[in-house]
C-alpha positions as CSV (number, residue, x, y, z in Angstrom):
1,X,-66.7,29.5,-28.4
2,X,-69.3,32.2,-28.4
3,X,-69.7,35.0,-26.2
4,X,-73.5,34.5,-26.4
5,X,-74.1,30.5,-25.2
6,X,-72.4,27.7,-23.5
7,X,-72.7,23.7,-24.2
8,X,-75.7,22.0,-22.8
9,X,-77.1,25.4,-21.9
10,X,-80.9,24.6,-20.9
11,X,-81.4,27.8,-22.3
12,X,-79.5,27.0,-25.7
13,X,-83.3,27.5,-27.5
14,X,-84.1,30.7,-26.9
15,X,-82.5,33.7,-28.0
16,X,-79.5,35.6,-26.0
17,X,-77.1,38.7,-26.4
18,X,-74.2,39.5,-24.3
19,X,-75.2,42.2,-22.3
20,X,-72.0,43.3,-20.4
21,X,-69.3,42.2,-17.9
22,X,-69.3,42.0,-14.1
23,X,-66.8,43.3,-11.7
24,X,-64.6,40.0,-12.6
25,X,-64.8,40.4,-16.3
26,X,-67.1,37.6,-16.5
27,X,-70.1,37.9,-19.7
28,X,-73.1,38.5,-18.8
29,X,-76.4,37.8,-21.3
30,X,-80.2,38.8,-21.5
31,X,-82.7,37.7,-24.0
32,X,-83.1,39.8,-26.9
33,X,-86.9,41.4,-27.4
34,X,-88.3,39.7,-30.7
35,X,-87.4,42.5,-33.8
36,X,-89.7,43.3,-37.3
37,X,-87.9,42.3,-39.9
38,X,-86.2,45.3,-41.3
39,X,-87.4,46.4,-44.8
40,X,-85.4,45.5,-47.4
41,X,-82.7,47.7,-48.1
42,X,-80.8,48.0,-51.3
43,X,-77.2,46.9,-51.5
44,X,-75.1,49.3,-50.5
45,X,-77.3,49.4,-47.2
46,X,-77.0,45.9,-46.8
47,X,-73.0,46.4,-47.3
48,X,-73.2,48.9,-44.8
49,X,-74.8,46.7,-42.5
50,X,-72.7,43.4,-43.0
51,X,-69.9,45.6,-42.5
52,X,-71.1,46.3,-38.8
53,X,-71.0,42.7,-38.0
54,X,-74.2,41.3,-39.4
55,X,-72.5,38.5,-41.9
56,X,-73.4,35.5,-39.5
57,X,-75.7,32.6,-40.9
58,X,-78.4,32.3,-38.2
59,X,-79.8,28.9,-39.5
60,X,-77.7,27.2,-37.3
61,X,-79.4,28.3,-34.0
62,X,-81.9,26.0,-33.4
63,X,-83.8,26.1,-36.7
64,X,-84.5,29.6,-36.3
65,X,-84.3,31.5,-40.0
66,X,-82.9,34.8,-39.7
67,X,-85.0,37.4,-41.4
68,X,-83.8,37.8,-45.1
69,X,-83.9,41.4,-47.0
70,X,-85.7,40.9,-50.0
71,X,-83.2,40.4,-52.8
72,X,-83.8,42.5,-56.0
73,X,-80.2,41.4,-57.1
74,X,-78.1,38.5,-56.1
75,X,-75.1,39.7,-53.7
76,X,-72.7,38.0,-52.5
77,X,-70.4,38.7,-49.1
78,X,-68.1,36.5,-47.7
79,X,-69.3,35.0,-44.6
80,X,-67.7,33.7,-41.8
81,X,-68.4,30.1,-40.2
82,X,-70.4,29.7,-37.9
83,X,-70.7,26.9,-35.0
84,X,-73.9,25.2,-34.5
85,X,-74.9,24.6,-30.9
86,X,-77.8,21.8,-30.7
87,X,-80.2,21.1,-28.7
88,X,-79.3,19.4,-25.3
89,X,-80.4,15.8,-27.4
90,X,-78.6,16.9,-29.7
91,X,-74.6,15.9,-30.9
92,X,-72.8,19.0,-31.0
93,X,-72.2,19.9,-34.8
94,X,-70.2,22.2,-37.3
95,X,-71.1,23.2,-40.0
96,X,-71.0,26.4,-42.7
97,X,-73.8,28.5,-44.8
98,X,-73.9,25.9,-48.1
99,X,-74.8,29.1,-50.3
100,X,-72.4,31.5,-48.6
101,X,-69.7,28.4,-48.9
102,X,-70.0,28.2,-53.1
103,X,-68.7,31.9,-53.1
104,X,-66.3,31.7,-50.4
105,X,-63.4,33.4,-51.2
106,X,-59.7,32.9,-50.6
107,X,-59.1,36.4,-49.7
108,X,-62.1,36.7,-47.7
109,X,-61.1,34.1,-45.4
110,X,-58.0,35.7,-44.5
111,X,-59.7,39.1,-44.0
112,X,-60.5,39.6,-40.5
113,X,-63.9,40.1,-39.7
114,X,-65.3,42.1,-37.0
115,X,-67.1,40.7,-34.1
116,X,-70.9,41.4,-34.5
117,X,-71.8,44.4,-32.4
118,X,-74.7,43.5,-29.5
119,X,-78.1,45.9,-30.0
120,X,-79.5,47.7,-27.4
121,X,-80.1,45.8,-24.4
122,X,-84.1,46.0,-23.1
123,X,-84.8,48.6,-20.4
124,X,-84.9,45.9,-17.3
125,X,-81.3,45.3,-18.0
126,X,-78.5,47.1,-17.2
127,X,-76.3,47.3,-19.8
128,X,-72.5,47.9,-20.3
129,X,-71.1,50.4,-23.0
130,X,-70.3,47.9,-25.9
131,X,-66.7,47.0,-26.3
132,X,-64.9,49.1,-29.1
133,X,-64.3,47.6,-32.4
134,X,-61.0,45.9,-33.0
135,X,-58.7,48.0,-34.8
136,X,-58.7,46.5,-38.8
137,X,-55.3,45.3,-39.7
138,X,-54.2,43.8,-42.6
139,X,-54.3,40.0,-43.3
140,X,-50.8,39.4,-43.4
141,X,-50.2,41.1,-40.4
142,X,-52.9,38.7,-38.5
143,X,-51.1,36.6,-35.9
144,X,-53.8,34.0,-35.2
145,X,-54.5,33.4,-31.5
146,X,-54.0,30.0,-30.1
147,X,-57.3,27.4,-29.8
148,X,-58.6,24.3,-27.7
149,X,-58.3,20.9,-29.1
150,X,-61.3,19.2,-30.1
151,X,-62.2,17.4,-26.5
152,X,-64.2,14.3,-26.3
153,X,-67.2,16.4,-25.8
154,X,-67.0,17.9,-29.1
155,X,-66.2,21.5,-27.7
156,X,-63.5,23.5,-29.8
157,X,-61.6,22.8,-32.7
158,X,-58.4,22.9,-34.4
159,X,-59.1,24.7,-37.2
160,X,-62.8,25.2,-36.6
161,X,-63.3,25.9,-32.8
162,X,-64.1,28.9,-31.2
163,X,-60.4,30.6,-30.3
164,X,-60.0,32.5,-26.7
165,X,-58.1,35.4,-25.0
166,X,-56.7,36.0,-22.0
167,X,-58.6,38.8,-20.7
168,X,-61.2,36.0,-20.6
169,X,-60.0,33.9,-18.0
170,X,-58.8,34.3,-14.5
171,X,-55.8,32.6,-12.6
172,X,-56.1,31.8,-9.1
173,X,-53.1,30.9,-7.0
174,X,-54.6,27.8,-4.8
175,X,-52.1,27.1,-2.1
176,X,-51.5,23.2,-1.9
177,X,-52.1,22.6,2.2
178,X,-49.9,19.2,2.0
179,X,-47.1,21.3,0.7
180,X,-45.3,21.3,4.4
181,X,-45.9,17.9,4.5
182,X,-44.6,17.2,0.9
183,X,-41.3,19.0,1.8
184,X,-41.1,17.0,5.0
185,X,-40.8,13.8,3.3
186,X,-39.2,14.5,0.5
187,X,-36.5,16.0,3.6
188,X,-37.0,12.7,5.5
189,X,-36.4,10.5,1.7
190,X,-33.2,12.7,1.0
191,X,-31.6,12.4,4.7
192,X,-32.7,8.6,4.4
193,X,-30.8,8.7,1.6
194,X,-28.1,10.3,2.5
195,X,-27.5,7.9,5.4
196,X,-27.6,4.8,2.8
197,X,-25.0,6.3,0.7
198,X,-23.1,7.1,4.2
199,X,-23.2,3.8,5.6
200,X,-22.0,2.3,2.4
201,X,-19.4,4.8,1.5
202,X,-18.0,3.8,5.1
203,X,-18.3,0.2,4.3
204,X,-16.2,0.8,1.3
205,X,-13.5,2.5,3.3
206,X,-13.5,-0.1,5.8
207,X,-13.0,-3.0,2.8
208,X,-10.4,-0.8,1.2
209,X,-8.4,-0.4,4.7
210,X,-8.8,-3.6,5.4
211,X,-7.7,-4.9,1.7
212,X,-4.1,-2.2,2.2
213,X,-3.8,-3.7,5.8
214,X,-3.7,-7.1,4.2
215,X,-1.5,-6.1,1.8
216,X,1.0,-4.4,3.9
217,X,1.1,-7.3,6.3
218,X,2.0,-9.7,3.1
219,X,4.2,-7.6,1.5
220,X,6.3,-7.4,4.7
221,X,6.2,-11.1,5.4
222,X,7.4,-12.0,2.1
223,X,9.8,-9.0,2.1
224,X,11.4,-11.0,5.6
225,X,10.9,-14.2,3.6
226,X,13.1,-12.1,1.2
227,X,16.1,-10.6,3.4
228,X,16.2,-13.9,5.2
229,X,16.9,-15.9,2.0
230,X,13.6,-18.3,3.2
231,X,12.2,-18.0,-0.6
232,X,12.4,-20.5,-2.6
233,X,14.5,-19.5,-6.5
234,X,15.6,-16.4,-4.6
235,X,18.3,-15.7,-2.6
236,X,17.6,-12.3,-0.5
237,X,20.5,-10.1,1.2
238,X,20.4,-12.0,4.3
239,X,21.3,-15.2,3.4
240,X,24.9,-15.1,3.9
241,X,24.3,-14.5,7.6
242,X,22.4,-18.5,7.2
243,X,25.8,-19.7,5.3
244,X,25.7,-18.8,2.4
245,X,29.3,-16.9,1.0
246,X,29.1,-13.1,0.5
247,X,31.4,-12.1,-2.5
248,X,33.9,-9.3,-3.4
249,X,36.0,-7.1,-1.4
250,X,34.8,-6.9,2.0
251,X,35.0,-5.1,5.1
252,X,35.0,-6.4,8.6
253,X,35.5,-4.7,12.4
254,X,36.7,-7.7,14.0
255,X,37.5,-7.9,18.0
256,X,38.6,-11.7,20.0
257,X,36.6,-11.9,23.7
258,X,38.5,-14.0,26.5
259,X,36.0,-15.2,28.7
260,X,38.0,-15.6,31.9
261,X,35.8,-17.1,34.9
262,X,37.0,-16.6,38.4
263,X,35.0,-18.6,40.3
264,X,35.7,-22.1,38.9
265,X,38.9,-21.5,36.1
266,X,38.8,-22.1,32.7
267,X,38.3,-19.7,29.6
268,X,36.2,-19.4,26.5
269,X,37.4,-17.7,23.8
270,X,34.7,-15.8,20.7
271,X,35.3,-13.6,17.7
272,X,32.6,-10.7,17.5
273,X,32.5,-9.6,13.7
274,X,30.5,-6.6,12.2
275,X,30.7,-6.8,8.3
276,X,30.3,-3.8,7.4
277,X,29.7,-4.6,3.6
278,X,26.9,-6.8,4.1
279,X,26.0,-5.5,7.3
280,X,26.1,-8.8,9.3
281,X,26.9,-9.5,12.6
282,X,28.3,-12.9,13.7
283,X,30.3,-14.8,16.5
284,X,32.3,-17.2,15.9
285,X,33.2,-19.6,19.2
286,X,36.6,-20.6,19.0
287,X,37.5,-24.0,20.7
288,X,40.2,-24.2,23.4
289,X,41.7,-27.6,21.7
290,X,42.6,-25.3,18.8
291,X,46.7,-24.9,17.7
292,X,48.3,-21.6,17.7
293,X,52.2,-21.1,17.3
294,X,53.7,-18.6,19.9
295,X,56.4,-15.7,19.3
296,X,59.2,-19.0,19.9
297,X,57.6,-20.9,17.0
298,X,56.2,-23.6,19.2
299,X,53.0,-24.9,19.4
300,X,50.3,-24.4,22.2
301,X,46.5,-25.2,22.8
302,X,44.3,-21.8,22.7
303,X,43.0,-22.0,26.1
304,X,47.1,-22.6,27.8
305,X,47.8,-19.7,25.6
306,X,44.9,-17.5,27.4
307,X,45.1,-18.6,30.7
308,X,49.3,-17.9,30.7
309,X,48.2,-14.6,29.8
310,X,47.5,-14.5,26.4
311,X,50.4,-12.4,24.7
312,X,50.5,-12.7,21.4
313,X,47.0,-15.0,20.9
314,X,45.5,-12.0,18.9
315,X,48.4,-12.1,16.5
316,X,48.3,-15.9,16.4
317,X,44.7,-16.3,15.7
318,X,45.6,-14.1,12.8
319,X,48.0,-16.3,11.3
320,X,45.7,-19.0,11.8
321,X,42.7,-17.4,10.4
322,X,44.8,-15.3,7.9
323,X,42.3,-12.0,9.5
324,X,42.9,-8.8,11.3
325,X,41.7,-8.8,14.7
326,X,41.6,-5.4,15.9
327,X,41.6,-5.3,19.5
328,X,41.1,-8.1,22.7
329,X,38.5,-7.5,25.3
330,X,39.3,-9.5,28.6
331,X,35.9,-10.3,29.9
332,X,35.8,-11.7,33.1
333,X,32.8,-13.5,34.6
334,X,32.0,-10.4,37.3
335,X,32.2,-8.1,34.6
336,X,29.8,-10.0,32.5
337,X,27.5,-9.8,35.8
338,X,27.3,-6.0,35.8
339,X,26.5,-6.2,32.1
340,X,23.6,-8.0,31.8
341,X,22.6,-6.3,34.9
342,X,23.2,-2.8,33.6
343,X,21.0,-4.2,30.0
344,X,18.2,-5.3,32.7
345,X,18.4,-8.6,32.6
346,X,18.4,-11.3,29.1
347,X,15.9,-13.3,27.6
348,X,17.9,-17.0,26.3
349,X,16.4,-19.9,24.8
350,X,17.8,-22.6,27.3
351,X,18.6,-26.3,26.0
352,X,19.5,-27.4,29.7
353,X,18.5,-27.0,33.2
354,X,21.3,-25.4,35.4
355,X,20.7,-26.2,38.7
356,X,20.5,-23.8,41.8
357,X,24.4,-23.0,43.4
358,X,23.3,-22.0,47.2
359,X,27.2,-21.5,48.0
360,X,27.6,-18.9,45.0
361,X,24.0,-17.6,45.8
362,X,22.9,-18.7,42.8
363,X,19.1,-19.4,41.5
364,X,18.9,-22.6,39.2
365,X,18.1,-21.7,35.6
366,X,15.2,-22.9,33.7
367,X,14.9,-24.9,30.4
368,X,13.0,-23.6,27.5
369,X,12.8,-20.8,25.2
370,X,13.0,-17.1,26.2
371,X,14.3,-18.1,30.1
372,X,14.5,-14.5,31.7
373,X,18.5,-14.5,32.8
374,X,19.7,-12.1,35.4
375,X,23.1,-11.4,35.5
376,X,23.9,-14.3,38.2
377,X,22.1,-16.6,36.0
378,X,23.7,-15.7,32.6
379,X,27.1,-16.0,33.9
380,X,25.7,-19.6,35.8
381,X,24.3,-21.1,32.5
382,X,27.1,-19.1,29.9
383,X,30.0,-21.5,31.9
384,X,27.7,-24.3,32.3
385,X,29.0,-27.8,31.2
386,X,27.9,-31.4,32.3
387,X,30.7,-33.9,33.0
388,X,31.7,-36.1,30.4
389,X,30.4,-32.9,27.7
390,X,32.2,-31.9,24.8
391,X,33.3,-28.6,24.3
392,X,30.9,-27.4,21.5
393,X,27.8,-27.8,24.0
394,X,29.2,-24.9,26.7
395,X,30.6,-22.5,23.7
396,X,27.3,-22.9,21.9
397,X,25.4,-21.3,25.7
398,X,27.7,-18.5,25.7
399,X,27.1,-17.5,22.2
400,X,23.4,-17.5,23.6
401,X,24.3,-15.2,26.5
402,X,26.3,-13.1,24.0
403,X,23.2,-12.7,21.5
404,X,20.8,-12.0,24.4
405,X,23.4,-9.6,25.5
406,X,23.5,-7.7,22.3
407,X,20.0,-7.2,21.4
408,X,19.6,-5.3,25.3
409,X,23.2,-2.9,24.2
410,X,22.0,0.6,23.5
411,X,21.9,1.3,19.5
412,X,23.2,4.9,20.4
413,X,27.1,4.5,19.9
414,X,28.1,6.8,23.0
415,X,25.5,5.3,25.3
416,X,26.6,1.6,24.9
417,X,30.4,3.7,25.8
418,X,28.7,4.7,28.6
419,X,27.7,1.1,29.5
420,X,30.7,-0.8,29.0
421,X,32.5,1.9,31.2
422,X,30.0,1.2,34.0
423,X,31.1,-2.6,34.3
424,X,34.4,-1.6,35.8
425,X,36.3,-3.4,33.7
426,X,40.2,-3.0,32.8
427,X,39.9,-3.0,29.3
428,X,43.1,-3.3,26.5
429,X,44.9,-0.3,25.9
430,X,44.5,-0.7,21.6
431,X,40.8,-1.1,22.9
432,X,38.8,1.5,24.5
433,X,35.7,2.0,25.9
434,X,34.3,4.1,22.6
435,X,35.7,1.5,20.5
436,X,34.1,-1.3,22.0
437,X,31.1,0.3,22.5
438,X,30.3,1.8,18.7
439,X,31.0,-1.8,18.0
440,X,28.7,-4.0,20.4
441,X,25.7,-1.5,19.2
442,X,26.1,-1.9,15.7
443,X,26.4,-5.8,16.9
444,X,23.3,-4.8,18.7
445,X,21.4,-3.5,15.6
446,X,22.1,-6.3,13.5
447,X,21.3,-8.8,16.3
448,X,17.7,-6.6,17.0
449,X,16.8,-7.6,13.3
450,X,18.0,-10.7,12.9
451,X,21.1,-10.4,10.6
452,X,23.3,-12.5,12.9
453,X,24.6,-15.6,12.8
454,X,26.7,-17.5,15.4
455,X,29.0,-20.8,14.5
456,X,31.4,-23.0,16.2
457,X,34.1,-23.4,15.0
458,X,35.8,-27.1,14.3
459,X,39.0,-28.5,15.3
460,X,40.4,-31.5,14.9
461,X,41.6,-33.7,17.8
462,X,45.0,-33.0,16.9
463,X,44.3,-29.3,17.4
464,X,44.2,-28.1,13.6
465,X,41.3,-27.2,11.5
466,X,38.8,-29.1,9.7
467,X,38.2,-28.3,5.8
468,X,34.3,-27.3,6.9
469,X,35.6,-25.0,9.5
470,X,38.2,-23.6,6.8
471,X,35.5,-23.1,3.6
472,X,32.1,-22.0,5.7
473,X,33.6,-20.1,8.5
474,X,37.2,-18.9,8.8
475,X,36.9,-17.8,4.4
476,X,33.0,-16.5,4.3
477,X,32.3,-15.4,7.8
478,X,36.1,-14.6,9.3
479,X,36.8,-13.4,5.8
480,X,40.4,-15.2,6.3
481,X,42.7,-14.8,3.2
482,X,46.1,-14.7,3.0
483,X,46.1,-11.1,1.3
484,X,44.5,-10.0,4.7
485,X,47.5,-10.8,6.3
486,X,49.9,-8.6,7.8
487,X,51.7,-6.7,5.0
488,X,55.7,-7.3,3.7
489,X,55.5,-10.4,6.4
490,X,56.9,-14.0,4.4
491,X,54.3,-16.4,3.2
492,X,52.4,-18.4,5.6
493,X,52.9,-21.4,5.3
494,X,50.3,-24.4,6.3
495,X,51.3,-27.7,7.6
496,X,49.7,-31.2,7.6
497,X,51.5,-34.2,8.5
498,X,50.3,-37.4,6.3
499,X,53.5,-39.2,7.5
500,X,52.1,-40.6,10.6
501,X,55.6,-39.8,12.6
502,X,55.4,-37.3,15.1
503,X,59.0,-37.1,15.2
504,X,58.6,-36.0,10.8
505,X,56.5,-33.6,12.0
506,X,58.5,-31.8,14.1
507,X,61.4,-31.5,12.4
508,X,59.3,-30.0,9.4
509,X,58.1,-27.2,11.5
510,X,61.2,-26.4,13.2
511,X,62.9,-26.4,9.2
512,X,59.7,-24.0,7.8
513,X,60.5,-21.4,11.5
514,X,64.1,-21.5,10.8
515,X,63.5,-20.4,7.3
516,X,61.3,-17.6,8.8
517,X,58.1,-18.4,7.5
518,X,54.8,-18.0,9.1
519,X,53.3,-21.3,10.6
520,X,49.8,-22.3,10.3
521,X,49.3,-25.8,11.7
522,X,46.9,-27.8,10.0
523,X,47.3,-30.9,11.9
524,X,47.2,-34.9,10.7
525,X,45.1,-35.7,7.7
526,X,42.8,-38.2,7.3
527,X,44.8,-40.8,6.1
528,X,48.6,-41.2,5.2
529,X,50.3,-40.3,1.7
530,X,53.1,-42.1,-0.2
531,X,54.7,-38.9,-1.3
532,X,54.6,-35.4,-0.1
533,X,52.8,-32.4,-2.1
534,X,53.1,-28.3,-1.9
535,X,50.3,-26.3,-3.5
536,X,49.7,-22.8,-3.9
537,X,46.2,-21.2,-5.3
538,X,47.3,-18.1,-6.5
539,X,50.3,-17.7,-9.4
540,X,51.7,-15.2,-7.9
541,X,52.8,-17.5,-4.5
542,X,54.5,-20.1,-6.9
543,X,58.0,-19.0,-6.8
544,X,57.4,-19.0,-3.1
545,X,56.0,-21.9,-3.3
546,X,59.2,-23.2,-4.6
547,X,61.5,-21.3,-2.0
548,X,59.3,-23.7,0.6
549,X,60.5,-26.8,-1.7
550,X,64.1,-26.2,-1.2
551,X,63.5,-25.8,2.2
552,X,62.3,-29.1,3.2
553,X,64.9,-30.8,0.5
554,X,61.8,-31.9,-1.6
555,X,61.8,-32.2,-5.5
556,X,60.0,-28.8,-7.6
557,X,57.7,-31.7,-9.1
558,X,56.4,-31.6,-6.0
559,X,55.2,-28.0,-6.1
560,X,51.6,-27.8,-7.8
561,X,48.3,-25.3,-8.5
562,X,45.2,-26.8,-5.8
563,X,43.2,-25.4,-4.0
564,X,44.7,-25.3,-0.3
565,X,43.3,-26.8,2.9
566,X,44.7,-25.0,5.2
567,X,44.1,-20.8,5.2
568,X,47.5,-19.8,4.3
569,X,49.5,-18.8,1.1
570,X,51.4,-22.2,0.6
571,X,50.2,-25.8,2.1
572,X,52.6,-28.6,2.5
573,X,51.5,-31.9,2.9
574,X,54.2,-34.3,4.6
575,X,54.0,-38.0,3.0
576,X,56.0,-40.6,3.4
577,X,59.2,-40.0,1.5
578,X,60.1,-36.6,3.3
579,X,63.3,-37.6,5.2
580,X,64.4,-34.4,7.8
581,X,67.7,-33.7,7.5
């Protein structure tokens, strides 16, 4: 753009100089007074004028005609283009001198030309000292200065339009007044935000606690599912304690319990086993009814044995059982009292109503699960039997009290010592109080958890075992076998009479103790037998099996591999054609 006019300038028509500056650096302009053409000048006057900035075409201001030296020669100068500026009706238009154009040179357009230097201004005017000329440089050294776009209005160009610089203009820093209130929202929209992204991060925690909760509530179910042996395909570690046999070598703390009470009579008798292997806990109830020989090598019910005093019963139940009891604990009812009072008390699922005993001072015992039992009550409903009730029913409520009892027993060894020394009780020499008591908490701890089991075991009328009792309880929960017998003693030897004669009987066992065998007696058998049959399970009893052959006069045929009925090392069955002698 020129420094001289504007677009649309009303006064576009007439003719106007740049004058000077103001204090701001903006142009100011002043009509220029109407000239005489200057005389005509030869050429190298009119080079020494174009060369002060006279090479402008002036037929593009308003129709005006520059005044024109007379020419006595033709000379040419390159002349730069020039911008039309119409009138105000008038489109704005480019264009270029159509003479000056024919000889327009390609070096002249990329010599710099000087701006046109402003004359005199008029006397009412004040005027500023003209600007100096730009310094001439080369035209490969010219760095062109950046120009406008052509705008809708027609003003600048991009190779054409009038170019600008710097000094020209003036930036002012306008402060933006909504700029407080700018930053306040965009504050308000980021806290906004960050609450959204808080509220949901937290939901996702909560979902993610929630899922692990879940999961930790079904992994541990289906890990008891597991131990317990309640999965279906799998059998966890705690099944044996729900029957199943535990294999392989195991270990077993193994003490009998006479229950004596005082008040009434009578006895109960239980086996409290801790296998350590497995790390079970079970009690087996032993029926009074059951046979166990004495040191003479006669015969006798369990409960006579006890209540005469019970020598030799623990060594007994061993040769029944074919175990290793280690120690007898001689509980009477009193005694049982203190404990469960020491404990605080029992919870018991109760299958029967015991009614109140005012003369004993007694309260009556409720029916239902987890009865609260003090120690009055627990000894009332432990001894409890209806008239006319077989055995099995009273064992199977003291194997109650016995499993309430362990799961209150301290699960520190020396303070369930300290317990059982509170009750008073005389206890068995080969048993003391530390003994007992390391054992009834690790009872305790297996009880707590539920890796305990409690059976009763079955006798026959006639006193002996029954093949159940033998296979699911005395070999996988008693861990009876005949290698667990005492060592360097002579084979045990199990008896069953299939003759039908007691007298046959007799005689047999009184032949088998004379020989000095071991007796185990496994009572009658189901039905009778024509002939009479010794069996042995392991090759290395056959020999012995044979000795037991000659001893009762029957025939080697008679000697065979089975598996044995009876818990002992050889199993004679008496038939029919065994004649004493």
């Amino acid at each position: 753009m020129n420094d001289r006019h504007e677009p649309y300038d009303p006064y576009a028509g007439q003719e106007q100089q740049l004058v000077g500056y103001d204090v701001y650096g903006r142009p100011l302009y002043g009509q220029v007074p109407a000239q005489p053409a200057p005389d005509p000048a030869p050429p190298y006057e009119q080079q020494q004028q174009y060369e002060q900035g006279y090479g402008y075409d002036y037929q593009g201001y308003g129709g005006q005609q520059a005044p024109q030296p007379q020419q006595q020669a033709p000379q040419y100068y390159p002349q730069q283009p020039q911008q039309q500026y119409p009138q105000a009706s008038q489109t704005p238009q480019y264009g270029y001198d159509t003479q000056a154009g024919q000889q327009y040179d390609t070096q002249a357009t990329q010599q710099w030309i000087p701006q046109q230097v402003a004359p005199e201004a008029p006397a009412q005017a004040p005027l500023r000292a003209p600007a100096p000329e730009p310094e001439f440089r080369p035209a490969a050294a010219q760095v062109p200065e950046p120009r406008r776009a052509d705008g809708p209005d027609g003003q600048g160009g991009l190779g054409q339009g009038t170019s600008y610089r710097t000094e020209q203009f003036a930036f002012i820093d306008q402060p933006d007044e909504d700029s407080e209130d700018v930053i306040d929202w965009l504050a308000f929209t980021e806290s906004r935000t960050e609450r959204r992204e808080e509220a949901r991060r937290r939901g996702r925690n909560r979902v993610v606690a929630l899922i692990v909760v879940l999961a930790v509530f079904v992994v541990a179910g289906l890990g008891y599912l597991w131990y317990a042996g309640k999965l279906p395909f799998l059998e966890g570690p705690g099944k044996a304690s729900n029957g199943a046999a535990a294999t392989g070598p195991q270990k077993r703390d193994m003490i009998v319990v006479h229950l004596h009470n005082t008040k009434k009579g009578g006895t109960s008798t239980a086996l409290l086993v801790d296998n350590v292997t497995t790390k079970q806990g079970a009690t087996v109830l032993v029926p009074n009814t059951l046979n166990v020989t004495k040191d003479d090598g006669t015969t006798a019910q369990l409960g006579k044995a006890v209540e005469d005093g019970g020598l030799g019963v623990r060594e007994s139940l061993d040769s029944v059982f074919g175990t290793r009891i280690g120690g007898t604990w001689r509980l009477d009812t009193p005694f049982l009292e203190n404990f469960v009072e020491l404990v605080g008390g029992i919870e018991v699922d109760t299958d029967v109503a015991v009614p109140a005993d005012d003369a004993a001072k007694v309260p009556a015992v409720g029916q239902g699960p987890k009865q609260s039992l003090s120690g009055a009550m627990a000894v009332a409903y432990a001894t409890y039997r209806v008239q006319g009730e077989p055995e099995a029913k009273q064992l199977d409520r003291l194997g109650k009290v016995l499993l309430g009892l362990l799961r209150k027993v301290p699960g520190d060894p020396k303070s369930a010592a300290m317990t059982v020394e509170t009750t008073g009780q005389i206890l068995d020499p080969a048993l003391n109080a530390q003994t007992l008591g390391a054992l009834l908490s690790k009872l305790g701890e297996h009880a707590k958890v539920g890796a305990y089991r409690t059976d009763v075991l079955g006798v026959k009328p006639d006193g002996g075992l029954t093949d159940e009792a033998n296979k699911k309880v005395v070999k996988e929960v008693l861990g009876g076998s005949v290698t667990e017998a005492q060592p360097g003693a002579l084979p045990r030897v199990g008896l069953k009479d299939a003759t039908g004669d007691d007298k046959t009987n007799t005689a047999a066992k009184a032949a088998l103790l004379n020989g000095g065998y071991t007796l185990v007696d496994g009572g009658k058998a189901d039905k009778t037998a024509p002939a009479s049959q010794i069996t042995y399970q392991d090759d290395a009893q056959r020999d012995k099996a044979i000795e037991v052959a000659k001893t009762l006069g029957l025939p080697e045929t008679a000697v065979k591999k089975a598996e044995n009925a009876v818990n002992a090392d050889v199993v004679v069955t008496l038939g029919k054609d065994y004649k004493p002698s």
